[in-house]
KOLKEKE-540263 format. One line per field, with one value per residue (C-alpha): residue number from 1; residue in three letters; chain; z, y, x. Coordinates in pm, 1 decimal, padded with zeros to 6 digits. Layout:
k c(NUM,...)
r c(ALA,...)
c c(A,...)
w c(Z,...)
v c(Y,...)
u c(X,...)
//
This chain:
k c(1,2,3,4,5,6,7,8,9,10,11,12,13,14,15,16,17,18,19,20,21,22,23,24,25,26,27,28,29,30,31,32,33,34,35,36,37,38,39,40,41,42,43,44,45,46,47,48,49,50,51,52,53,54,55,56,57,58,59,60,61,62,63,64,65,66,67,68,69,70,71,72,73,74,75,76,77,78,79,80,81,82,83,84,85,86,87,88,89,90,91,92,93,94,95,96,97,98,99,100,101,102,103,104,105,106,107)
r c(UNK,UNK,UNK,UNK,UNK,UNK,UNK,UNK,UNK,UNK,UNK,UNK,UNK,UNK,UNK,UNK,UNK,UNK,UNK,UNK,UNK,UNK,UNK,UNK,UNK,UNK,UNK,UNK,UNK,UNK,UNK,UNK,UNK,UNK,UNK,UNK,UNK,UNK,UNK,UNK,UNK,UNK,UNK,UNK,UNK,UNK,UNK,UNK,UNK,UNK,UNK,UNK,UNK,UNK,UNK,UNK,UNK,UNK,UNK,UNK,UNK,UNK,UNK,UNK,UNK,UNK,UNK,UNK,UNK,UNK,UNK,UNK,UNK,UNK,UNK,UNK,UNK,UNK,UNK,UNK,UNK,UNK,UNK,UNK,UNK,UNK,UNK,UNK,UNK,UNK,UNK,UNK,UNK,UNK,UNK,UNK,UNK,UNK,UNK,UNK,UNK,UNK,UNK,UNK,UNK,UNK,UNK)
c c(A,A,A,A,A,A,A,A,A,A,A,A,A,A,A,A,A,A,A,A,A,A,A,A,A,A,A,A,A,A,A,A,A,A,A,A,A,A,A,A,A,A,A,A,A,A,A,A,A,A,A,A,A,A,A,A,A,A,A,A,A,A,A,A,A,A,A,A,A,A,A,A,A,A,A,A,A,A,A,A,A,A,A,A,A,A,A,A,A,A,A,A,A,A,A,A,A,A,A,A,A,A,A,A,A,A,A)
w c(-08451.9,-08411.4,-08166.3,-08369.9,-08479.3,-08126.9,-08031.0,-08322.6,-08195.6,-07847.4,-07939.8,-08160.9,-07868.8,-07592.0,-07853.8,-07856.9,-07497.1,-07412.1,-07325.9,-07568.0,-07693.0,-08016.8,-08251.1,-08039.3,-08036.4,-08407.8,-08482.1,-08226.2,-08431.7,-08740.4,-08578.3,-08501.9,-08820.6,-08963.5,-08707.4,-08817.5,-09182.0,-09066.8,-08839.9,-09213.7,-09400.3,-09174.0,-09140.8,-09526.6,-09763.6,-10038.5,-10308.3,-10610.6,-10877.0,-11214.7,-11444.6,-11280.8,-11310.0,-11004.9,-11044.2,-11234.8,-11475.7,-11546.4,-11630.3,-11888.6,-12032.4,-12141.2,-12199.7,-12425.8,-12543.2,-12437.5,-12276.1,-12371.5,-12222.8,-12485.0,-12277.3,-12075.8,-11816.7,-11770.1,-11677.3,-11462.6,-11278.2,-11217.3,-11047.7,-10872.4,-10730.4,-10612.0,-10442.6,-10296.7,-10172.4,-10089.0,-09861.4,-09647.3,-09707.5,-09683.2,-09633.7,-09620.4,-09939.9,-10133.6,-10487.4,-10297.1,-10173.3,-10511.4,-10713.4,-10482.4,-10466.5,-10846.0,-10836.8,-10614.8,-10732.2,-10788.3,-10503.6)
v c(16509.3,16373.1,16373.4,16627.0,16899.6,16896.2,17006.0,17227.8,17382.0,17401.7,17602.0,17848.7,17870.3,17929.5,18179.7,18422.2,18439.4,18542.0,18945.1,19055.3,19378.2,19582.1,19399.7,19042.5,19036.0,19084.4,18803.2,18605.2,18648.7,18567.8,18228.5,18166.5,18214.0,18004.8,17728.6,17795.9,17708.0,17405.7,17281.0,17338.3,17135.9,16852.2,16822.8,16931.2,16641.8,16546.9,16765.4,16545.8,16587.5,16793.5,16600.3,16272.5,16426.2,16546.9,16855.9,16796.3,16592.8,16831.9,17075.3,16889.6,16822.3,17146.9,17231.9,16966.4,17092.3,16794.3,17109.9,17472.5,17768.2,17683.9,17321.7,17377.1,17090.2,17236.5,17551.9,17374.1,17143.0,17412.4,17633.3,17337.4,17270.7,17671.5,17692.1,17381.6,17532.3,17897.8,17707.0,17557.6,17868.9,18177.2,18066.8,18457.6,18504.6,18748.0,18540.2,18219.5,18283.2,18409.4,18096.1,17877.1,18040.6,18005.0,17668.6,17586.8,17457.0,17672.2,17672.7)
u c(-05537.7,-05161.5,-04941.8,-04727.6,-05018.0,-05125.1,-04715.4,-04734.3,-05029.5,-04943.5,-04609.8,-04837.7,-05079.1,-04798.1,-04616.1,-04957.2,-04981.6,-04599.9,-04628.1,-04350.1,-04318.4,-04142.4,-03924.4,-03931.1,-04315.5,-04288.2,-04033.4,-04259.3,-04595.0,-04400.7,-04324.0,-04669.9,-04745.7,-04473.5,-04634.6,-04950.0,-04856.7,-04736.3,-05025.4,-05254.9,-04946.3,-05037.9,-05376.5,-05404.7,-05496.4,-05223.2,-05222.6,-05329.6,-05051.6,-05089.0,-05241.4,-05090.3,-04762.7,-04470.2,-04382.2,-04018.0,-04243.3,-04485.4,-04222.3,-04038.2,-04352.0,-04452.2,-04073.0,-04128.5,-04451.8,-04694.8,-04938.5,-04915.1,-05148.0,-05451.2,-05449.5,-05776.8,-05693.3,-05371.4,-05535.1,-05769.2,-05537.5,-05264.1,-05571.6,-05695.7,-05317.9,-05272.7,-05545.2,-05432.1,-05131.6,-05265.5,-05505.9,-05219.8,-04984.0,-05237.6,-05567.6,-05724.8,-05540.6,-05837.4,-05789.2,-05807.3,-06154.1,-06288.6,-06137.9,-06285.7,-06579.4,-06573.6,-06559.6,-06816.8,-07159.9,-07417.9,-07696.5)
//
């Protein structure tokens, strides 16, 4: 673990023990969350792009019509990067679970 997740997590640690009450325990949780997001962001491994593309690129190309909805990899790899992204942003998410569960092996 780095330097900086260890700082991230010690803020998010110190943040759940402070006895706060009403709306300042509120905005207080929602920072821990917000710090907990960003402890997953950096322990997370890279996102692999779309279909070797950035983002910007991957967007002119189906504005210019190199992948439409009937592309099955585009499907695939735009599934593969959400649940890339839900598992840094909202790991508990409900569809997050079943997509991944979906796409593990069979035992």
């Amino acid at each position: 673990m780095t330097a900086t997740v260890d700082l991230v997590a010690a803020v998010r640690e110190f943040i759940a023990t402070l006895p706060l009450t009403g709306r300042v325990a509120f905005h207080a949780r929602v920072a821990a969350n917000a710090l907990a997001i960003v402890e997953r962001a950096l322990t997370a491994p890279l996102p692999a792009p779309v279909l070797g593309l950035g983002d910007a690129d991957l967007c002119d190309a189906i504005r210019a019509g190199d992948f439409d909805a009937a592309s099955p990899a585009l499907l695939d790899a735009l599934i593969a990067a959400t649940c890339a992204r839900l598992a840094v942003d909202n790991p508990r998410y409900a569809t997050l679970a079943r997509l991944t569960a979906d796409a593990a092996p069979p035992r």
